[in-house]
N, C-alpha and C positions, 0 to 999 in steps of 0.2 A: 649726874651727867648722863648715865646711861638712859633717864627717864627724861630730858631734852630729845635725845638721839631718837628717840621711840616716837615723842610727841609730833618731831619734825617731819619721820617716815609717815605718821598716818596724815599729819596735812598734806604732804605730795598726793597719795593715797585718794584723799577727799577730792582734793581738787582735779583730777586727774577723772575719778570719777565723774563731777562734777560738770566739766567738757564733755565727758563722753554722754552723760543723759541730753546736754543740751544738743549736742551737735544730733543725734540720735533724734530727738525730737521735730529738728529741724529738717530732716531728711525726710520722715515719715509726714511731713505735714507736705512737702513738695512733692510727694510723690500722690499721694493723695488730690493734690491741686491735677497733677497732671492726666491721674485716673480720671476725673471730674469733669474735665475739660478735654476727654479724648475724641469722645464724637462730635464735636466740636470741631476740631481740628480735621478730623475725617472727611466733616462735609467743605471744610474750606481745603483741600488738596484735590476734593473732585471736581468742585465747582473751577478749580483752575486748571484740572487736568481740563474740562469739557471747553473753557476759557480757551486753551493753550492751540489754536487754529493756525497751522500756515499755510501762509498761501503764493502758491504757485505758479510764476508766471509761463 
């Protein structure tokens, strides 16, 4: 019984782990996309700051 109770704890354990590499994986790939694609994003915020005209009557 007491080697059930042990086997049960390291499957929480594993899978616990388990989530944590994937979610982990999946952070550092989004963050990555976001590195990737920042100048990117730069020239499309000036392009519509220069866009951004009012006018005056």
């Amino acid at each position: 019984m007491n080697e059930e109770e042990q086997k049960k704890d390291k499957f929480w354990l594993y899978v616990g782990l388990t989530v944590f590499v994937i979610v982990t994986g999946i952070v550092m790939v989004k963050q990555s996309e976001n590195e990737k694609f920042a100048p990117i994003k730069e020239q499309v915020d000036a392009e519509n700051a220069e866009m951004n005209i009012r006018v005056l009557n």
